[in-house]
C-alpha positions as CSV (number, residue, x, y, z in Angstrom):
1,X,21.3,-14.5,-17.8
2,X,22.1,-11.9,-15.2
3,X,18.7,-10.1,-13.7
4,X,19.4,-6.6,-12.6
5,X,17.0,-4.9,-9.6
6,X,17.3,-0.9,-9.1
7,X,15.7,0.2,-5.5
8,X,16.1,3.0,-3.4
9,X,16.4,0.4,-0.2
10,X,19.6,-0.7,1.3
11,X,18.3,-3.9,2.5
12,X,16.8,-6.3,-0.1
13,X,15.6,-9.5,1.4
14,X,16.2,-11.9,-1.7
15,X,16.9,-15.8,-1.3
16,X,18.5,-15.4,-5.3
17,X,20.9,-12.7,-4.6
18,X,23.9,-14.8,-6.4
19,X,21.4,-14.4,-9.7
20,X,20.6,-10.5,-9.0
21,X,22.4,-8.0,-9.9
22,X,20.8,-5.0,-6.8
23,X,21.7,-1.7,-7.7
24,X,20.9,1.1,-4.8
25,X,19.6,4.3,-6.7
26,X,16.8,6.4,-7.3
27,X,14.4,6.1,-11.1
28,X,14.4,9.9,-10.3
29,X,18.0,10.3,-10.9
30,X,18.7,9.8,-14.4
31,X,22.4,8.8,-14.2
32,X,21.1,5.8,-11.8
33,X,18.6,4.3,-14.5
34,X,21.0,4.8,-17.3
35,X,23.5,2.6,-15.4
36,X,20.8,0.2,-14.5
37,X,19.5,0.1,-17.7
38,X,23.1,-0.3,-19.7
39,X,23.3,-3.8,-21.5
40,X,19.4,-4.6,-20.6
41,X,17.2,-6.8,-23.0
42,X,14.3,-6.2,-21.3
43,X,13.0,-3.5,-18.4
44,X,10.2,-4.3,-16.1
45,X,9.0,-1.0,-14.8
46,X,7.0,-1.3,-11.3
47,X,8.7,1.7,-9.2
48,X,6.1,4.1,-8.3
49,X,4.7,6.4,-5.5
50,X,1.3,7.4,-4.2
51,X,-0.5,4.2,-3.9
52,X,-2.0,4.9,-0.6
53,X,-2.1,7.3,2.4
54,X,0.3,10.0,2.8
55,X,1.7,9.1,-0.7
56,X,-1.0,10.7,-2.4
57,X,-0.6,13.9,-0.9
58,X,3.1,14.4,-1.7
59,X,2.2,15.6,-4.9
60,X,6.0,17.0,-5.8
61,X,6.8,13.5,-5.2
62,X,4.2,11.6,-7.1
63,X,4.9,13.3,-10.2
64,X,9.0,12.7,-9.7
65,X,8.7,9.3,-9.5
66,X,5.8,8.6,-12.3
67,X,6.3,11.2,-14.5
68,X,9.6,12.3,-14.4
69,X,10.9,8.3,-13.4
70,X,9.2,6.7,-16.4
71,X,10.9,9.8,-18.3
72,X,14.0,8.8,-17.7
73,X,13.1,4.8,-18.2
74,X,12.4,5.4,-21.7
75,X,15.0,7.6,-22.5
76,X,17.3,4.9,-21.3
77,X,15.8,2.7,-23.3
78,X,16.0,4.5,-25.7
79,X,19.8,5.3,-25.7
80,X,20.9,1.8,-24.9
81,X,19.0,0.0,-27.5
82,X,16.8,-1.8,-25.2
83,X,13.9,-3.5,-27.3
84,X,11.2,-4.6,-24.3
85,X,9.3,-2.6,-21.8
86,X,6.9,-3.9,-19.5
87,X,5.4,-1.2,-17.5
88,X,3.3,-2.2,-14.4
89,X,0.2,0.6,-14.5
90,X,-3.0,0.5,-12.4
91,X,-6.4,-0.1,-12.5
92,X,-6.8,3.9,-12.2
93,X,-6.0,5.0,-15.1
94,X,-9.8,4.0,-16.1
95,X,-11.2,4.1,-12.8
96,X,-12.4,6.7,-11.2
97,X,-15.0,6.1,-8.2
98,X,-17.9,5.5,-11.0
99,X,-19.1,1.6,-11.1
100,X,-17.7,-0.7,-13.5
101,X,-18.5,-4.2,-14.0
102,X,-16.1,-6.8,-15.8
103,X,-14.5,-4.2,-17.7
104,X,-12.5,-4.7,-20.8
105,X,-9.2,-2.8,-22.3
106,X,-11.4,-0.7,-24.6
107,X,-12.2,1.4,-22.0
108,X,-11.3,5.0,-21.9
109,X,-8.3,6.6,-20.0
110,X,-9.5,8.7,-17.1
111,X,-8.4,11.9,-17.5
112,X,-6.6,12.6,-14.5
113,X,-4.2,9.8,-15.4
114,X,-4.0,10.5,-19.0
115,X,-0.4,12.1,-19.0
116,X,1.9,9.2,-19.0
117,X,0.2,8.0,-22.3
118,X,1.5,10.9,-24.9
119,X,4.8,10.9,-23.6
120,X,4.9,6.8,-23.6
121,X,3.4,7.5,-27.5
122,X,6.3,9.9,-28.5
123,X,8.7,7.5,-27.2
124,X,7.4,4.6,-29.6
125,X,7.6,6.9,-32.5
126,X,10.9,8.2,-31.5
127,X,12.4,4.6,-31.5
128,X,10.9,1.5,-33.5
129,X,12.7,-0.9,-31.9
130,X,11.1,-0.2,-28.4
131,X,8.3,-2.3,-27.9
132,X,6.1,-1.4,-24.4
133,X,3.0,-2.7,-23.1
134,X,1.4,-1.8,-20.1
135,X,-0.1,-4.4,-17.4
136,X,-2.8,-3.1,-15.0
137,X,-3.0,-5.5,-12.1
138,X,-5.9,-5.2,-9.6
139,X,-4.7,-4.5,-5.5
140,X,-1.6,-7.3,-4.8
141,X,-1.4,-9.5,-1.9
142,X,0.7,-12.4,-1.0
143,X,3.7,-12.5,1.5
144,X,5.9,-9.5,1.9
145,X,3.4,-7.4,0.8
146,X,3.9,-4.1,2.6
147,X,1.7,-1.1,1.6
148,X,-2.0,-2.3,2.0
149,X,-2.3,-5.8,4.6
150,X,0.0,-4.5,7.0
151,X,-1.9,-0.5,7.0
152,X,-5.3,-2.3,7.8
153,X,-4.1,-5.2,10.3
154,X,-2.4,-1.9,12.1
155,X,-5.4,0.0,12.2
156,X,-7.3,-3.1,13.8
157,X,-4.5,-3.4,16.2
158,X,-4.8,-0.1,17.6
159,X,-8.8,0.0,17.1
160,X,-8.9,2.6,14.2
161,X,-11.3,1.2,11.8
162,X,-14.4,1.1,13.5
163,X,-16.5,0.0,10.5
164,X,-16.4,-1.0,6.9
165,X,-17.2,1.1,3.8
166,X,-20.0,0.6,1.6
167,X,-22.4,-2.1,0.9
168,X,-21.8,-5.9,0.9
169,X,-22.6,-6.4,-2.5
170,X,-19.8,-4.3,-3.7
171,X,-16.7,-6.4,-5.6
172,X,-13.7,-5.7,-6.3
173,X,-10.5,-7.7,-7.8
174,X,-7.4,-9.2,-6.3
175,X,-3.7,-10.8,-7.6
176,X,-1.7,-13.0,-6.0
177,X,1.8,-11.8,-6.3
178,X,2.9,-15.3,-8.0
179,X,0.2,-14.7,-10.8
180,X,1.6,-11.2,-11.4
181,X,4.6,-12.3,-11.8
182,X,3.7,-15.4,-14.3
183,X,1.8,-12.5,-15.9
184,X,4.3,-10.0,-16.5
185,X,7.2,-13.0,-17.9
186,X,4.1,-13.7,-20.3
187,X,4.0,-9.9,-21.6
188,X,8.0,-9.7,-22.0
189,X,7.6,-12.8,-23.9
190,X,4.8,-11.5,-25.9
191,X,6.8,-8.5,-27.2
192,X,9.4,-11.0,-28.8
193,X,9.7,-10.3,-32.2
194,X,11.4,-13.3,-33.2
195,X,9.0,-15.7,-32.6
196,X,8.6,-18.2,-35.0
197,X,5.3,-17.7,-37.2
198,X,4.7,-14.3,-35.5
199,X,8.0,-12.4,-37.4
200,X,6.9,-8.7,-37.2
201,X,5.3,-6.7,-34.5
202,X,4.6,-8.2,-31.3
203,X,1.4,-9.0,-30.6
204,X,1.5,-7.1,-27.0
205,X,3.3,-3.9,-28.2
206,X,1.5,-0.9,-27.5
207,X,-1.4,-2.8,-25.5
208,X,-2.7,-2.4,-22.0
209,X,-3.9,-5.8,-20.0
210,X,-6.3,-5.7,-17.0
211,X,-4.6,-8.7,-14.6
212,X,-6.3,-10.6,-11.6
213,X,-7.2,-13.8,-10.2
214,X,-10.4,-13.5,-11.7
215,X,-12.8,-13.6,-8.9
216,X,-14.4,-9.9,-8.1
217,X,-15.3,-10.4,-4.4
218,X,-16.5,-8.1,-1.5
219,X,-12.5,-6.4,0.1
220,X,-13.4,-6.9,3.4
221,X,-15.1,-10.0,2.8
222,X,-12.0,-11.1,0.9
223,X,-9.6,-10.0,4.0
224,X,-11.6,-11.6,6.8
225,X,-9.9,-15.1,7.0
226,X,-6.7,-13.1,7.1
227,X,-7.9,-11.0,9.8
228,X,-9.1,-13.6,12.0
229,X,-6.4,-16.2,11.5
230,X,-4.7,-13.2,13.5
231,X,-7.4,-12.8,16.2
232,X,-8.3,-9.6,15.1
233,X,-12.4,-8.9,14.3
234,X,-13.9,-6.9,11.4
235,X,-16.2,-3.9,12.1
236,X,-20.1,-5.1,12.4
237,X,-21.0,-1.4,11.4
238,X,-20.8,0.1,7.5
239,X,-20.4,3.3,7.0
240,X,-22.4,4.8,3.6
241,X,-19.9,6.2,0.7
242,X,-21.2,9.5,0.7
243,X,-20.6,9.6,4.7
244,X,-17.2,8.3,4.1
245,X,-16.1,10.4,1.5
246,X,-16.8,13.2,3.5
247,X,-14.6,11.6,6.3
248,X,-12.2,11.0,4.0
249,X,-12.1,14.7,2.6
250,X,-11.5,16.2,6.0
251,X,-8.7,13.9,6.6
252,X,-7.3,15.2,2.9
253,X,-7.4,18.7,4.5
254,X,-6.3,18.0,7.6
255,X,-3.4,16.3,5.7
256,X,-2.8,18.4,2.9
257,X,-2.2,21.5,5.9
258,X,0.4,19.2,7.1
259,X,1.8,18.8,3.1
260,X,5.7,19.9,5.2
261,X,5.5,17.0,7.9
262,X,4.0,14.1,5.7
263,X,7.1,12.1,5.7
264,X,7.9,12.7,9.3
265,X,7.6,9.8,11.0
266,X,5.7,11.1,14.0
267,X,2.6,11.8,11.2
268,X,0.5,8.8,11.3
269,X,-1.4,7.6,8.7
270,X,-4.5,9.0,7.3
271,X,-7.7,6.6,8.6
272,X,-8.8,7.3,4.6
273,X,-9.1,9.7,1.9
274,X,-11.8,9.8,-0.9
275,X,-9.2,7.8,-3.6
276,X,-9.2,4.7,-1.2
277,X,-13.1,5.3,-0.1
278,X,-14.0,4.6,-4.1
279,X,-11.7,1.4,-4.2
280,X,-13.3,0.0,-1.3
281,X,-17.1,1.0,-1.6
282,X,-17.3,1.0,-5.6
283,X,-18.1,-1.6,-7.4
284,X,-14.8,-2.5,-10.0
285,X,-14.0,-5.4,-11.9
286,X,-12.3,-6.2,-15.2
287,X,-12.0,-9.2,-17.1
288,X,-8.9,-10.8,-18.3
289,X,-9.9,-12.4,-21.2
290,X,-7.4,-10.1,-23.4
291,X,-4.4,-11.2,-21.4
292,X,-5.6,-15.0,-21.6
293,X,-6.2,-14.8,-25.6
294,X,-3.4,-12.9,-26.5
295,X,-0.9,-13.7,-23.7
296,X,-2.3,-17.0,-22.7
297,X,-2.7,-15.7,-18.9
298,X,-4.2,-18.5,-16.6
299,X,-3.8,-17.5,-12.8
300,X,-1.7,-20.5,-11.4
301,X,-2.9,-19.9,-7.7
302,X,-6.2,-19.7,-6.9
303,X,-7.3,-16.6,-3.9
304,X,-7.7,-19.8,-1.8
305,X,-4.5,-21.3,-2.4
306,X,-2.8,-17.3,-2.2
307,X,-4.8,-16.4,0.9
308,X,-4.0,-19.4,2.7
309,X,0.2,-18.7,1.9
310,X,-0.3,-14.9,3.1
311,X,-1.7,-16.1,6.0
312,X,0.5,-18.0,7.1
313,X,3.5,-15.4,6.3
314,X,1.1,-12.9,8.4
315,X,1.0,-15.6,11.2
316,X,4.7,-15.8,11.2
317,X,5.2,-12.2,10.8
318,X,2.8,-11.8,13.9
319,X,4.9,-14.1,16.0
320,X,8.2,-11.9,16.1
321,X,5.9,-9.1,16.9
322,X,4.0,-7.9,20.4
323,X,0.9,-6.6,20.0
324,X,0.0,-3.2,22.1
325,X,-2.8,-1.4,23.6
326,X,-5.3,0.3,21.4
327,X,-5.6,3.3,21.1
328,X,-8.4,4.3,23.3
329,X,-6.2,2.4,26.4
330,X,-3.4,4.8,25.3
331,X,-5.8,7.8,25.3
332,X,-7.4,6.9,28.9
333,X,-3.7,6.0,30.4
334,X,-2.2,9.6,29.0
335,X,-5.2,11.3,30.3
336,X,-5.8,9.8,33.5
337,X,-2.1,10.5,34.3
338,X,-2.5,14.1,33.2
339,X,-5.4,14.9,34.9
340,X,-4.6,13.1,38.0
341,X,-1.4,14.8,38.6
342,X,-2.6,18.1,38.0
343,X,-4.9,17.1,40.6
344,X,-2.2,16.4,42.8
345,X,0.2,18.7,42.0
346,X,-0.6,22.0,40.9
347,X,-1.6,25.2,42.3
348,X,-5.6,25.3,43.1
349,X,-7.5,27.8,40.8
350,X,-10.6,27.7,38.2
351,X,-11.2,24.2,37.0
352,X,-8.4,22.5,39.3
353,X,-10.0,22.6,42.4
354,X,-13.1,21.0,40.9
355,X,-10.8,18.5,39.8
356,X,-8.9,18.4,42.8
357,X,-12.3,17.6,44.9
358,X,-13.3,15.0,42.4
359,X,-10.3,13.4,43.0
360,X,-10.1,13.7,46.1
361,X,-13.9,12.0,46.8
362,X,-12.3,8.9,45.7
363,X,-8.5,9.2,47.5
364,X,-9.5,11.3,50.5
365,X,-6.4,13.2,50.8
366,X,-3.2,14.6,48.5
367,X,-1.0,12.3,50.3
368,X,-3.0,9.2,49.2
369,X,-3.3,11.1,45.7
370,X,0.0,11.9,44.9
371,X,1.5,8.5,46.0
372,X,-1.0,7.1,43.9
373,X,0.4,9.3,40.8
374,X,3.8,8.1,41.8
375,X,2.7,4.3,41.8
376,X,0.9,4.5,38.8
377,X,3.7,6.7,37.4
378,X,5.8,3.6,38.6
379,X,4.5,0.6,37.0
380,X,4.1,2.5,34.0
381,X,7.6,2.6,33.2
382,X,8.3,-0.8,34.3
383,X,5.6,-2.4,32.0
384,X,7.3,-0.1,29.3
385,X,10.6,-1.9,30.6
386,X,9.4,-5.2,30.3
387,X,7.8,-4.9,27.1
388,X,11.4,-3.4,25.6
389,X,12.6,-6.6,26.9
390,X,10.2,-9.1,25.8
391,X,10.5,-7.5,22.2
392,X,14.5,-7.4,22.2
393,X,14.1,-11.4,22.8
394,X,11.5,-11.7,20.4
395,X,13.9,-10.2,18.0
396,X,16.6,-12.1,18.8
């Protein structure tokens, strides 16, 4: 059996690259999923774009990859005869920032994320031998993950998340990686259609499956042994959903004014926008009884036993790395700096000559001042040095 990965990255850490097949190219280029796709039995669909951040703002983008990208999957799908699709969804399509508790599969689409549906539909009737279902997995974590841990253990580092969102009653569901996978080689299996005493349709064809490790807990509850296994401390303070959301809409603006600079990399992060306020202040859980009756889905690792493996990846991870000053040291340094050598250095008039007393209360004259600018300008760049150095031995 020859396994065959598509990704838009040159380098693929993998420790069974002699089994893989890694093809570079893009789902929004046609040509690359039809070669991809050529000779497949079975497609597991998980590219996407817009999870979080920036992402959701590049709206162009968003819909190339998920629209147009899932397009082109099922048209080569189509064409090559392949007779399995697993597509990896989200638990978005139902929710939308409204509280839902132990949800089931029967719930209806919400209708911002209704257009992949008709098209997937279309496709079905287009070709009988295409059997699809979709699998809705709650947020991932294990090791390697690489869009939500590393965002929020960043923000800590640099003293951006000054509190938590929403109450502490408020649950939400988690997957370890490993049980996503288990889940989604139980949904290719269960759109065989050769199984003995099941000959006909597939009994996951055309079905959606909510996927976690079954145990809704509180995010930031869930994250804290993480967080502190790498010396960093949650927020004491909560800040209310409604106050948050408004946060989180001036950040969209803010962001959405800068729509031609969101992938440069100079453009941090936003701290949140109202998508990711609703995932973490909402209450949303789903069960998944469907996918345990009719896939026979039993998480294999429990959130202790997947916790404790991401923290130790995170640990190790944290090792190679240097942590630096927060951001409020950064701000203080930059300033201080600024102001002190305008005090020292330019011409007197308005607001530098108050400065230029202040300063000079403490130094007593521009000789001791501007020395002082020139020391401090000094070890500045030598810490810098050092700290290169330090991290080019880390690395190596």
């Amino acid at each position: 059996m020859i396994l065959t990965a598509i990704d838009n990255h040159s380098h693929i850490g993998c420790n069974f690259l002699s089994q893989i097949l890694i093809m570079i190219g893009d789902v929004t280029r046609k040509q690359d999923v039809q070669k991809a796709l050529h000779g497949a039995d079975c497609v597991f669909h998980l590219a996407s774009y817009g999870m979080f951040g920036k992402e959701m703002l590049q709206f162009g983008r968003v819909d190339d990859v998920n629209i147009n990208g899932t397009c082109h999957v099922l048209e080569a799908c189509v064409e090559h005869g392949v007779k399995r699709l697993v597509y990896v969804s989200t638990y978005n399509v139902v929710f939308g920032g409204k509280e839902i508790i132990n949800g089931n599969e029967t719930l209806p689409y919400f209708p911002l994320d209704d257009y992949v549906d008709p098209y997937s539909r279309k496709q079905m009737k287009k070709n009988g031998n295409l059997y699809t279902c979709a699998i809705r997995p709650a947020a991932i974590y294990g090791p390697g993950e690489e869009r939500h841990l590393p965002r929020i253990i960043n923000l800590l580092k640099l003293g951006l998340l000054p509190f938590k969102i929403g109450e502490e009653r408020v649950k939400s569901d988690w997957v370890y990686i490993d049980n996503l996978v288990l889940a989604l080689i139980l949904a290719s299996m269960g759109l065989l259609d050769d199984i003995p005493q099941r000959e006909g349709r597939p009994i996951a064809a055309g079905q959606p499956y909510f996927l976690s490790d079954g145990s809704p807990v509180n995010s930031f509850e869930f994250l804290r042994p993480l967080l502190q296994s790498l010396e960093y401390d949650l927020p004491k303070r909560s800040l209310a959903v409604s106050h948050a959301l408004v946060l989180g809409r001036i950040f969209q603006l803010v962001y959405t004014i800068l729509y031609p600079w969101l992938n440069r990399w100079w453009l941090s992060q936003p701290l949140m926008l109202p998508t990711e306020v609703h995932e973490v202040g909402v209450t949303h859980y789903f069960s998944f009884l469907k996918a345990k009756e009719e896939l026979g889905y039993v998480p294999m690792v429990s959130p202790q036993e997947g916790m404790a493996t991401t923290i130790s990846y995170f640990q190790e991870r944290k090792m190679r790395s240097l942590d630096g000053p927060t951001i409020y040291t950064w701000m203080f340094s930059v300033i201080g700096m600024t102001l002190l050598f305008i005090a020292a250095y330019w011409p007197t008039f308005g607001p530098v000559s108050l400065l230029r007393g202040f300063c000079l209360f403490f130094f007593r004259s521009m000789w001791v001042m501007r020395m002082a600018f020139i020391l401090a300008t000094a070890a500045h760049i030598g810490e810098a040095m050092y700290a290169r150095h330090l991290a080019k031995k880390w690395i190596l």
